[in-house]
C-alpha positions as CSV (number, residue, x, y, z in Angstrom):
1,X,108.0,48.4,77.6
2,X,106.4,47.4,74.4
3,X,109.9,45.7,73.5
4,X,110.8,44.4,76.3
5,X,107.6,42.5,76.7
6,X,108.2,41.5,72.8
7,X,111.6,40.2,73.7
8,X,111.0,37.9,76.9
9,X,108.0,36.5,75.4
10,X,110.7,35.4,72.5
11,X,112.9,33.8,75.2
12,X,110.6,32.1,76.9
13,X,107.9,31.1,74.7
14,X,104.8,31.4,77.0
15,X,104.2,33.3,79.7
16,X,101.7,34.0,82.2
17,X,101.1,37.8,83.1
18,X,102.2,37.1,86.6
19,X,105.3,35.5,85.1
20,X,106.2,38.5,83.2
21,X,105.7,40.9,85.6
22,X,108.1,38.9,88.1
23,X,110.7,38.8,85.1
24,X,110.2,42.3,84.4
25,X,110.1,43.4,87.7
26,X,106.7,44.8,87.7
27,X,103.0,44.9,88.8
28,X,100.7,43.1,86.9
29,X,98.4,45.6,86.2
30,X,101.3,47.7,84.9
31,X,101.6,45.2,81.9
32,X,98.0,45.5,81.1
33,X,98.1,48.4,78.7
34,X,101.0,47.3,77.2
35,X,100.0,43.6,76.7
36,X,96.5,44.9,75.5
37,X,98.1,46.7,72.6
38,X,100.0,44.0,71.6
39,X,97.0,41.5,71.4
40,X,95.3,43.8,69.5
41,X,98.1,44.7,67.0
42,X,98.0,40.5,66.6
43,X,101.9,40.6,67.9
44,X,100.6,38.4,70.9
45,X,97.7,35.6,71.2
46,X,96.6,35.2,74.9
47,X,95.0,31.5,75.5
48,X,94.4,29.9,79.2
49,X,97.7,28.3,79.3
50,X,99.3,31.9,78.7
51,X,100.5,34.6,76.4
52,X,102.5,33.7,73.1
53,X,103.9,36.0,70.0
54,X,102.0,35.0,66.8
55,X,104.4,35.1,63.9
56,X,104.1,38.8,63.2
57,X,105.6,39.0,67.3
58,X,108.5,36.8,66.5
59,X,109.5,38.6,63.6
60,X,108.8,42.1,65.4
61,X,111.2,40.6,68.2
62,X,113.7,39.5,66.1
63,X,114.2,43.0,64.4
64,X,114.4,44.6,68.3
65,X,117.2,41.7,68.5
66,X,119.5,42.7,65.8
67,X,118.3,46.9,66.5
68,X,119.8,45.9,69.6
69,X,123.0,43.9,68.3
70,X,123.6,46.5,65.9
71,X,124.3,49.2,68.7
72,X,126.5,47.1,71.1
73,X,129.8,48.4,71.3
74,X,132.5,46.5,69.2
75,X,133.3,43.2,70.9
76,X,131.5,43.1,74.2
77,X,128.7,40.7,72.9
78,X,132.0,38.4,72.2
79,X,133.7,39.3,75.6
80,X,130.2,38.3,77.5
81,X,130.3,35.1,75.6
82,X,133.2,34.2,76.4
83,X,132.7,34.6,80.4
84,X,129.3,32.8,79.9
85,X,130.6,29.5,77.7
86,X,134.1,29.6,80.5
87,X,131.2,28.5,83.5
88,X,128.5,27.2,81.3
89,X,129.8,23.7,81.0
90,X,130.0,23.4,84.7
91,X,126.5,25.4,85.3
92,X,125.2,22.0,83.4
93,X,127.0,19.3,85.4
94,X,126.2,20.7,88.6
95,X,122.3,21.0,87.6
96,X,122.7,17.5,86.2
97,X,124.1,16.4,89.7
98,X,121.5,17.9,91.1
99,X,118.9,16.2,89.8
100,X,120.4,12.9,89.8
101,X,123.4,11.3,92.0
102,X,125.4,8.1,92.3
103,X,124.6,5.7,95.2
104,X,126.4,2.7,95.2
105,X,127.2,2.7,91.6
106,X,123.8,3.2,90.6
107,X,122.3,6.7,89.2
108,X,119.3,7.6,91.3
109,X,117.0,10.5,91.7
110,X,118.6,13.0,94.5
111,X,116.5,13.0,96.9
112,X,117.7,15.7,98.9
113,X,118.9,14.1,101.8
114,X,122.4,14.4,101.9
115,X,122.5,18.0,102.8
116,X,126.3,18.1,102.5
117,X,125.9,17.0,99.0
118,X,123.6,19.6,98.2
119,X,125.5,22.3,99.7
120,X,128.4,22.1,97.9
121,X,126.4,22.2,94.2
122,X,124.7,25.2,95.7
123,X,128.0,26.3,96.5
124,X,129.4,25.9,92.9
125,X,126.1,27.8,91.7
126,X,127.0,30.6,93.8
127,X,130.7,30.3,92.2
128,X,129.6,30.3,88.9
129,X,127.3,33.5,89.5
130,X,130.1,35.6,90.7
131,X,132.2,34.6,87.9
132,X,129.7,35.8,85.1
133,X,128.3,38.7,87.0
134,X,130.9,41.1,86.1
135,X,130.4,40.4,82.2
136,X,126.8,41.2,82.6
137,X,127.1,44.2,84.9
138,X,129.7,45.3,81.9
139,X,126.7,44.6,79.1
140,X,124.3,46.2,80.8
141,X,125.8,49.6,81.1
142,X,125.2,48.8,76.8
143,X,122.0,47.6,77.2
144,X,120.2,48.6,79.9
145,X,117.2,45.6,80.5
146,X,120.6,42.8,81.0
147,X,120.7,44.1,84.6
148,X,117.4,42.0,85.2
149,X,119.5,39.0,84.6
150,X,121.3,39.7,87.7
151,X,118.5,40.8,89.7
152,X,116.5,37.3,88.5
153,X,120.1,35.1,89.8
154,X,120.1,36.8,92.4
155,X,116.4,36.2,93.7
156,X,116.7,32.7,92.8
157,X,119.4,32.4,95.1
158,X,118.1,33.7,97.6
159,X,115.1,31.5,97.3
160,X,117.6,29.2,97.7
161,X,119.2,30.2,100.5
162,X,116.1,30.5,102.2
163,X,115.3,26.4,102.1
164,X,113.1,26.5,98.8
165,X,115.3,24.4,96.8
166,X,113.1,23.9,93.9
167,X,114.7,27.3,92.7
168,X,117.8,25.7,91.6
169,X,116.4,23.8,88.7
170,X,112.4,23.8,88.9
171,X,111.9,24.4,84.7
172,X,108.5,26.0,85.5
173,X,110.1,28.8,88.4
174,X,112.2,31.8,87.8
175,X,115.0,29.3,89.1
176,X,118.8,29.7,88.7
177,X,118.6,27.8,85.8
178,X,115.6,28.6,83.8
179,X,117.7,32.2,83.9
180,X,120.9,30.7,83.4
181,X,118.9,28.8,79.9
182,X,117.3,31.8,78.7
183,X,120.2,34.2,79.5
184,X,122.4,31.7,77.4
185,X,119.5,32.1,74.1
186,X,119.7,36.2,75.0
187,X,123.2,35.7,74.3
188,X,122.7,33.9,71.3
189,X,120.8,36.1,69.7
190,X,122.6,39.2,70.2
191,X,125.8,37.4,69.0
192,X,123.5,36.3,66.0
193,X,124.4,33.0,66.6
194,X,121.3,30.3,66.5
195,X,120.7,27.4,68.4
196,X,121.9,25.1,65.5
197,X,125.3,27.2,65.8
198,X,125.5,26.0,69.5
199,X,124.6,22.6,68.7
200,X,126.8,22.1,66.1
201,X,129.5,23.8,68.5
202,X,128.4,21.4,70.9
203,X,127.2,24.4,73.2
204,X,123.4,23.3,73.2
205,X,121.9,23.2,76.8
């Protein structure tokens, strides 16, 4: 647990304790020891807005990272990648559509009121899931902690599907594409690529 904790804090920066425990598919309480020892090891600073690594944390991360790499079977990292950066372009557009449209040549705000609209961008989400699942049921049979990237898609969606539609793009929920973002940076690092690679590629979310 210790280095799985180190590693989504790395993705995502910040995060609450109830936010880890939802991406780690936990109680709360069941981090406590665990976070506890990393605070006191100086790996992690807890503040009100939320728990961070200190730079001793990033660097402990970034070794699990390329431990991690290192052991992946010959290829597969590549394979993944490729299935992710085949959808990812459209993953973007659609997200983009989704937060904006065009009415009457003008770009506007979607406001959500075109149900039609909406449905078929939920629809290509849905599309673009079931053509990277596969890759990531493949990597996680490697490395074990991937399958939470399904489990967190899949949760979003069904938030989704249940009428709470900030959980296609809402930055600060465990929506479809805060996973889809930080399952692009897992990828990144365990390819030991970096985010200037992408940018450079022209990759960069």
């Amino acid at each position: 647990m210790r280095s799985e904790l180190l590693l989504v804090l790395r993705i995502k920066g910040m995060a609450s304790r109830t936010l880890l425990a939802e991406v780690l598919d936990e109680l709360p309480d069941q981090l406590d020891e665990g976070l506890t020892r990393l605070v006191h090891a100086e790996l992690v600073k807890e503040s009100k807005l939320g728990l961070r690594l200190t730079p001793a944390g990033k660097d402990a991360a970034d070794s699990v990272f390329w431990e991690q790499q290192t052991t992946l079977p010959p290829g597969l990292i590549d394979e993944v990648y490729a299935s992710f950066e085949a959808v990812n372009t459209r993953c973007k557009t659609l997200v983009s559509q989704w937060q904006v449209r065009e009415v009457d040549g003008e770009t506007v705000p979607n406001d959500h009121s075109d149900a039609e609209y909406d449905q078929a961008i939920i629809d290509g989400i849905h599309a673009i899931y079931r053509a990277v699942k596969p890759a990531l049921v493949g990597l996680a049979e490697a490395l074990p902690r991937i399958s939470a990237y399904p489990r967190r898609f899949e949760r979003a969606l069904e938030q989704i599907g249940a009428g709470d539609l900030r959980y296609l793009a809402a930055p600060m929920l465990e929506s479809f594409h805060t996973v889809w973002f930080e399952l692009h940076e897992e990828l990144i690092r365990l390819s030991g690529r970096t985010r200037a690679d992408e940018a450079a590629a022209g990759r960069a979310d």
